[in-house]
GUVOSE-169282 format. One line per 8 residues: their letters; for each residue y, x, z of C-alpha. Coordinates in steps of 0.001 Angstrom, whole numbers, always signed. Each point is the difference from the previous one (the first is absolute). Example, Ala and Ser with C-alpha at 12.3 -4.5 7.8 and 13.67 -1.06 7.14 Angstrom:
BEGIN
AS = -4500/+12300/+7800  +3440/+1370/-660
end
This chain:
BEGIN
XXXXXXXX = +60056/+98598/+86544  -3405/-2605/-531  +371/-1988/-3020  +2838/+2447/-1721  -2402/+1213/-2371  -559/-3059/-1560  +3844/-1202/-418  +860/-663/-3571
XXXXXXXX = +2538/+3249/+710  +312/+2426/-2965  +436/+2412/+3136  -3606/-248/+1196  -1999/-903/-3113  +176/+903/-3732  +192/-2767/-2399  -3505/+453/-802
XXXXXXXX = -1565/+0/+3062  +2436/-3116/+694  -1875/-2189/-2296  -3293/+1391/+442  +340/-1261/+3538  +1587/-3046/-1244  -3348/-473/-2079  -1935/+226/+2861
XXXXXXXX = +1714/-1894/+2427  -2/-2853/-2663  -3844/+557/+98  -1160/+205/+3060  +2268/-3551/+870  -2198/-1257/-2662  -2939/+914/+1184  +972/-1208/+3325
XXXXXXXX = +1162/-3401/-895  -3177/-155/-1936  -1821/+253/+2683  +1695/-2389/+1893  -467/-2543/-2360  -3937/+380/-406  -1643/-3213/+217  -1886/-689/+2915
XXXXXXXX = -3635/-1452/-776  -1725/-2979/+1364  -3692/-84/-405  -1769/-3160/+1160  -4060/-222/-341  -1660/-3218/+384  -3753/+135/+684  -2538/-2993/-2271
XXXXXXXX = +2685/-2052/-1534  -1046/-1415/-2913  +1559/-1737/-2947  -517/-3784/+1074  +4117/+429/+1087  +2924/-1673/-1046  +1322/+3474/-1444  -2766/+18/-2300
XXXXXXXX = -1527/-3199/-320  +707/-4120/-459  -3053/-1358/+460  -199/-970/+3996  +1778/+3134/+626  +454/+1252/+4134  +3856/+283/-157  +1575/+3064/-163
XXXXXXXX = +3502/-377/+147  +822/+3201/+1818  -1682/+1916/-2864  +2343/-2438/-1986  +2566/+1161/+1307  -404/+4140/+168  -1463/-1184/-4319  +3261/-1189/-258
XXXXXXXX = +2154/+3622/+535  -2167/+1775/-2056  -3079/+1/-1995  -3499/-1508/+587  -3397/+863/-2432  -1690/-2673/-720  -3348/+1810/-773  +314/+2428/+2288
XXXXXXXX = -3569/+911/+1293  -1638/+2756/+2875  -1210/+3371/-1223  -3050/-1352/+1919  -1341/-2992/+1608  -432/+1372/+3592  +2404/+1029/+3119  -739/+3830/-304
XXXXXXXX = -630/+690/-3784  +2696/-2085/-636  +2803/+1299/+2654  -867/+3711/-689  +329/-475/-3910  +3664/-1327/+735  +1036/+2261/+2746  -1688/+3099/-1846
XXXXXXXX = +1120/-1131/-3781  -4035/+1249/-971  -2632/-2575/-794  -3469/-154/+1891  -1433/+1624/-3127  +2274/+2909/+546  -444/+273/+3860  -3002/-1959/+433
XXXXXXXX = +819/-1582/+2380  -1868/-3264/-873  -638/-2088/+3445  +1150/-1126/+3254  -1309/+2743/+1733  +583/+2961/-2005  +2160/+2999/+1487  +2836/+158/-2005
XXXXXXXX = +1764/+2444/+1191  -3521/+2673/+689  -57/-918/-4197  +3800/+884/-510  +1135/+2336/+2885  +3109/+1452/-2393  +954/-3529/-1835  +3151/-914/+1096
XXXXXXXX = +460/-3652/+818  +3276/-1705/-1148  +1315/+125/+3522  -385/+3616/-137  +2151/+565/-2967  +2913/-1864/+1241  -586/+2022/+3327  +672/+2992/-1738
XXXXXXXX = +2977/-1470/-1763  +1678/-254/+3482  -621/-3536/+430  -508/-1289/+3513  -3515/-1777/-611  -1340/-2401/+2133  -2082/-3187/+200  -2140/-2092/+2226
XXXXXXXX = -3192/-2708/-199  -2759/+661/-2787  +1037/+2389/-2895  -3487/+2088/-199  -3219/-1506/+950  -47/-1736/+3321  -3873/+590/+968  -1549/+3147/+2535
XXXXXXXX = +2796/-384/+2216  +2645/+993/-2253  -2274/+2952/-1627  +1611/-564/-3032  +3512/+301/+798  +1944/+3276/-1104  +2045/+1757/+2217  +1659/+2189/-2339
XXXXXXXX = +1521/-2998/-2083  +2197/-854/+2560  +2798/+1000/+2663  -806/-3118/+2345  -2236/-2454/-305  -1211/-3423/+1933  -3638/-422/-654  -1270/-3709/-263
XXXXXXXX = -443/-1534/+3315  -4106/-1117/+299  -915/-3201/-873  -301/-2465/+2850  -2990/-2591/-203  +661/-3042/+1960  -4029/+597/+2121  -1713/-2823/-2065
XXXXXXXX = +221/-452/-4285  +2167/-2684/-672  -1403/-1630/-3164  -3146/-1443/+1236  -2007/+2306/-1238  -1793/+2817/+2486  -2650/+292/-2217  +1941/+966/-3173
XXXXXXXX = +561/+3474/-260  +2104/+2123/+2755  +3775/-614/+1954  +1216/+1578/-3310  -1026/-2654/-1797  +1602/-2721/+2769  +3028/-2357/-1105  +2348/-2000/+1673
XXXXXXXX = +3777/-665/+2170  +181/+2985/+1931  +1612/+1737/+1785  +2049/-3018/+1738  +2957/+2643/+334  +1143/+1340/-3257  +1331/+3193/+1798  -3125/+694/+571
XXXXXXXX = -1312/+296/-2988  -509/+3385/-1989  +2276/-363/-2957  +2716/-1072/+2332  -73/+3371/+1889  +152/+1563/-3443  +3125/-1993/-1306  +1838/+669/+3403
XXXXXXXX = -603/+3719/-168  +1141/+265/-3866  +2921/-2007/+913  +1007/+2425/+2820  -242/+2342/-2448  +2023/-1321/-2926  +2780/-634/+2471  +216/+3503/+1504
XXXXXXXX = +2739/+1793/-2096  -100/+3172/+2071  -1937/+2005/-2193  +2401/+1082/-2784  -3394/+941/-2351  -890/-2673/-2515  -2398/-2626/+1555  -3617/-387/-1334
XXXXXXXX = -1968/-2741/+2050  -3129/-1278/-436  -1061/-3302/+1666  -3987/-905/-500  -260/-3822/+169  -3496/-777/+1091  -217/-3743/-337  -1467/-1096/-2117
XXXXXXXX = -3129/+2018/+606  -2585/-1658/+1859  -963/-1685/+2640  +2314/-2716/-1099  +2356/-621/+2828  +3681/-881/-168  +2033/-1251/+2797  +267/-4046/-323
XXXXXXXX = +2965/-656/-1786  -1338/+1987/-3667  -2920/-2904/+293  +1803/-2897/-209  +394/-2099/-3151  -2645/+2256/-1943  -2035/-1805/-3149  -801/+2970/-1478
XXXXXXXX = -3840/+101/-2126  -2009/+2420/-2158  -698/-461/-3375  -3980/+38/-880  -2072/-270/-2144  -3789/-801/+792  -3228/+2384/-748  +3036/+2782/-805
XXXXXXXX = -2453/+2714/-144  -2103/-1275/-2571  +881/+2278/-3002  +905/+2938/+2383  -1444/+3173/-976  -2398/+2182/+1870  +2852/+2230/+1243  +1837/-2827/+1646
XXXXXXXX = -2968/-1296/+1835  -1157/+3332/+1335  +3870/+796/+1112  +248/-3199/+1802  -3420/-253/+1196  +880/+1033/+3835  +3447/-2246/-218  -1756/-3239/-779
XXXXXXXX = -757/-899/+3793  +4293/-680/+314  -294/-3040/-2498  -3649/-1003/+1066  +972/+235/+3646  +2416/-2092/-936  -1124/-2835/-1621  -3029/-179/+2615
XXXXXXXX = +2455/-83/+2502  +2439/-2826/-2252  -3418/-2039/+180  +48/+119/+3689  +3152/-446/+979  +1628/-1842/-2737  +3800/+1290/-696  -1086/+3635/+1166
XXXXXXXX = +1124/+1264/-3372  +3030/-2028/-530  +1044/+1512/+3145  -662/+3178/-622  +1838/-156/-3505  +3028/-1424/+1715  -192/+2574/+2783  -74/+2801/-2908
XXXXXXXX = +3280/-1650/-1304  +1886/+161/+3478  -1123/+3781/+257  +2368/+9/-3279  +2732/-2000/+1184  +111/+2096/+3075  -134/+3109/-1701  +3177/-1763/-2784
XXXXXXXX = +1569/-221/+3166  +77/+3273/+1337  +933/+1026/-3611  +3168/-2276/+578  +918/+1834/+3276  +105/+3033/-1327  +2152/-843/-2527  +2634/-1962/+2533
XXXXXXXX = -205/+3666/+1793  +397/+1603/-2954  +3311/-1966/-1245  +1406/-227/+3654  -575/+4427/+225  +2439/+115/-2776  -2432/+1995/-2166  -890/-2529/-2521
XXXXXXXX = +1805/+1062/-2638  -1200/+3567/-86  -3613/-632/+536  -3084/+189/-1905  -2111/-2760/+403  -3743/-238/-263  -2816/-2515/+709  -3404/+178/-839
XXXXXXXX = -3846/-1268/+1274  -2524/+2497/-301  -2309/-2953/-1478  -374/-3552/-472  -2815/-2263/+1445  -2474/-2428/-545  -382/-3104/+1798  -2857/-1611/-2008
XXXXXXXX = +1245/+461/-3182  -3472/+1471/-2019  -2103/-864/+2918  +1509/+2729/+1785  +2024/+996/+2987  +1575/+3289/+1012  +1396/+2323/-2358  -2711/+2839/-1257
XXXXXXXX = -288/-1327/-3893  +1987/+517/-3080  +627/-3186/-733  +3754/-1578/-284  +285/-1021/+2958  -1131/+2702/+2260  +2762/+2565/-1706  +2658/-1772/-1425
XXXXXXXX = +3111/+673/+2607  +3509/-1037/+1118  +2110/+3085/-1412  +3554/+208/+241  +2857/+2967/-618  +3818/-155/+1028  +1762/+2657/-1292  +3524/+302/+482
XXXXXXXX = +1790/+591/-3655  -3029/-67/-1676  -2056/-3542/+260  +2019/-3385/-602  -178/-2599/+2345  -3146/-2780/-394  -1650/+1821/-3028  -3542/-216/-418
XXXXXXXX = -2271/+2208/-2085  -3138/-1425/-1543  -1181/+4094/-1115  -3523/+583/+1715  +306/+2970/+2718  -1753/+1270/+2987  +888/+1364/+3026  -640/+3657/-859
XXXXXXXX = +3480/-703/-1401  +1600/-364/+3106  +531/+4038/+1141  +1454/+1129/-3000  +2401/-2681/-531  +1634/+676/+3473  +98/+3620/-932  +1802/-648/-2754
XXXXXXXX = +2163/-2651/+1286  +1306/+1715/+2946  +413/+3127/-2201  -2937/+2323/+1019  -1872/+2626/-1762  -2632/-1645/-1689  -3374/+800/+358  -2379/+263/-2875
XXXXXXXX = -2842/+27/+2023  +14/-3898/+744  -2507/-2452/-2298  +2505/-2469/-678  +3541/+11/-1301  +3751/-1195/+1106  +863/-3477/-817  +3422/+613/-910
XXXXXXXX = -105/-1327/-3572  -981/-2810/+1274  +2420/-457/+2836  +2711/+822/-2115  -1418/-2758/-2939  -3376/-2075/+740  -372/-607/-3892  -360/+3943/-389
XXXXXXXX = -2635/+1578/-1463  -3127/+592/+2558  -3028/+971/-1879  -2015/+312/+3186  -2599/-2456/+1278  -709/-443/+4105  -3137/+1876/+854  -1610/-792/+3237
XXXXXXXX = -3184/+1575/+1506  -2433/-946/+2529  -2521/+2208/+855  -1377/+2735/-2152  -711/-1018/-3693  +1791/-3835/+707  +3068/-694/-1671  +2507/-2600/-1202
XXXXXXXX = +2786/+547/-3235  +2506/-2660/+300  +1953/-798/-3508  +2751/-2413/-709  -2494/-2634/-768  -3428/+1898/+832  -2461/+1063/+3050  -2630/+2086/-1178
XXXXXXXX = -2661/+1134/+3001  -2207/+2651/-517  -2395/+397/+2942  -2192/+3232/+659  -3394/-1431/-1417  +2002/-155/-3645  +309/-4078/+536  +3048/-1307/-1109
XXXXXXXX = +2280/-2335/+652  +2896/-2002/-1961  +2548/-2611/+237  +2846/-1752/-1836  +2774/-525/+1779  +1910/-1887/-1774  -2520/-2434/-916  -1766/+114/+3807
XXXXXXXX = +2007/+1540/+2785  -2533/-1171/+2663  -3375/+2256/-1750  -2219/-2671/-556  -1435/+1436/-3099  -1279/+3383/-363  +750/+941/-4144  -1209/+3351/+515
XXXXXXXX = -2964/-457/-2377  +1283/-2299/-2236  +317/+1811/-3654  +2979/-1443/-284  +1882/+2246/+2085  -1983/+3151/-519  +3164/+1801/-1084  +2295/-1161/+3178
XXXXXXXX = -3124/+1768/+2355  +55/+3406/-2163  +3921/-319/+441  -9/-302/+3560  -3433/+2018/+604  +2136/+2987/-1500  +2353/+157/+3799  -3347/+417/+2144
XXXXXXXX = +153/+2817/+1791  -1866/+3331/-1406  -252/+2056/+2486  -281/-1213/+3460  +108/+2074/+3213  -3090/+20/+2053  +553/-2683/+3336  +1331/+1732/+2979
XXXXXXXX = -1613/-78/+3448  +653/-2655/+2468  +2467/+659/+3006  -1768/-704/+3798  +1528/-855/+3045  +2177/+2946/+1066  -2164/+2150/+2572  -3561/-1314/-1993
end
């Protein structure tokens, strides 16, 4: 008869075999009820937000208070800084868990993926842990018509709708620089815009429970990546400034000036264009600090879909930019530098039964950190090929030890060490860089050569990079 054989009848089974099966049994529920309760995992990426938010700053912050709020169930860094200053570099470091000195994979228009055809991406991992992965708006680079993107990392995906330009620039401006570089209210509908698309797909997503797998999903926030435009209401009541300091570049090395020599039109542009139309650059500032309102907003939805799906308490929570921005700040607009501000990030982890609500750690850490800490949080193998290293310790007690600086790169031979108190620069040329944080959070004054501090540059000189891999080509238009 089916089933007799495994009745607890002396008849049909010797004692042995009786508990042997017992054993078993006992395991295998485990192992099933184990995987039942495997967190799901959502990853939200916000493109160019900076540091000048109420999160991280108090000085004429843009407010934040959905970041607040997902801060306040879990853990936020507050030096937490991009593996590299640049959409690409910076994305494939954290996806891939290897920094562009491993891959080298240094620009915007290197092919990642011709450089790495066997790395796995993070999306791929949990893929082959059985999760249902899936994700929508801008997770890998958005640029050659969605070249970038990798099909293998996910189930289903929504790729970012195109950017709709309103026919004419908006600012005043048709002189300065392209429709990328446009700011303004638009578009008049907010359903229209391409972060709400996004939202509404991840929310879809969050709420279907028909999938019994564990749920990874990856939403790609693109505001608030130029051109600057937010729907009306994330302009109003905005007073938000930069903080400068005049003839900035004076005691900037060589290095510096020959990396930003081809960025210095953004902030010349600008200030011809202030002179001609006064309030241009007020406007754009305040139009930079909608972008980030809007994008704190769709933050905010996703967590009111997240708490109504019922899956908040058994989800992994992570949010992360994949690099600040400047808006003046050292004469200088974009991102594309190793300063502060163009690679200090919004970085937050909420890991069920491990993270306490509203901690923050002060512990310097880049994003390379990012890959194997979700490995290891959700219980995966971990890999010993990735450059960086779980954050676990930390999540588990911010006042751990963390010997380990930040290290950012930009471009071959360029890069950044971050310390608790530190950033050292050393460009390609040998020129140096060096500034005291404590004393001058802004990086008015460059101390590199000052004999003074001789021994904090050998300390920090000591994380540059040896060896670094040779740049990778750059990725066309698909069928050029």
């Amino acid at each position: 008869m089916p089933g007799q054989l495994f009745r607890p009848d002396m008849k049909f089974l010797s004692l042995p075999n009786f508990f042997l099966l017992l054993v078993l049994g006992m395991a295998f529920s485990m192992e099933a009820t184990q995987a039942e309760e495997r967190p799901d995992v959502l990853f939200i990426a916000i493109d160019d937000m900076s540091d000048a938010i109420s999160l991280l700053s108090s000085e004429k912050a843009i407010p934040t208070p959905h970041l607040e709020r997902l801060a306040s169930l879990g853990m936020s860094f507050s030096r937490a800084y991009c593996a590299s200053p640049a959409c690409n570099p910076s994305r494939v470091a954290t996806l891939t868990g290897l920094r562009p000195t491993t891959s080298g994979v240094y620009g915007n228009k290197s092919d990642w993926r011709g450089a790495l055809p066997d790395r796995k991406t993070i999306f791929q991992q949990f893929r082959e842990a059985e999760y249902r992965v899936t994700g929508a708006g801008k997770i890998f680079h958005h640029h050659l018509d969605g070249a970038f993107h990798d099909e293998e990392s996910f189930e289903t995906f929504t790729p970012m709708r195109k950017q709709l330009y309103p026919g004419k620039k908006l600012n005043g401006g048709p002189e300065y620089g392209s429709p990328n570089t446009d700011w303004g209210v638009w578009p008049l509908k907010e359903e229209d815009s391409i972060d709400h698309q996004t939202v509404e797909v991840c929310l879809e997503k969050l709420a279907d429970r028909s999938d019994s797998r564990p749920l990874f999903l990856a939403c790609g926030i693109f505001k608030p990546h130029s051109p600057f435009f937010a729907p009306a209401r994330y302009h109003e009541g905005s007073d938000f400034t930069s903080i400068r300091k005049e003839d900035d570049w004076d005691d900037l090395p060589s290095g510096a000036r020959e990396l930003m020599r081809k960025k210095q039109w953004f902030w010349k542009g600008m200030m011809d264009l202030d002179q001609k139309s006064p309030g241009s650059y007020q406007a754009f500032l305040e139009a930079y600090a909608a972008c980030c309102r809007y994008a704190d907003a769709s933050v905010g939805k996703l967590l009111d879909g997240l708490e109504k799906s019922g899956r908040l308490e058994n989800t992994i929570i992570v949010l992360w930019s994949d690099h600040g921005f400047h808006v003046g700040e050292k004469d200088h607009i974009e991102k594309f530098a190793l300063w502060e501000k163009s690679n200090r990030i919004p970085f937050l982890i909420v890991a069920p039964g491990v993270t306490k609500p509203g901690t923050v750690c002060d512990r310097p850490v880049d994003l390379t950190a990012l890959y194997p800490t979700l490995l290891d949080l959700a219980g995966l193998p971990e890999d010993p090929a990735c450059d960086g290293f779980s954050l676990r310790p930390l999540l588990e007690n911010p006042e751990a030890e963390w010997d380990l600086p930040a290290l950012m790169s930009y471009q071959r031979g360029n890069h950044a060490v971050r310390s608790d108190r530190w950033r050292y620069i050393s460009y390609a040329d040998g020129t140096e860089e060096l500034y005291d944080h404590d004393n001058d959070p802004h990086e008015w004054t460059n101390l590199a050569q000052d004999p003074q501090w001789r021994e904090v540059v050998a300390r920090h000189r000591r994380w540059i990079p040896r060896e670094e891999a040779p740049p990778v080509g750059d990725l066309r238009k698909p069928g050029k």
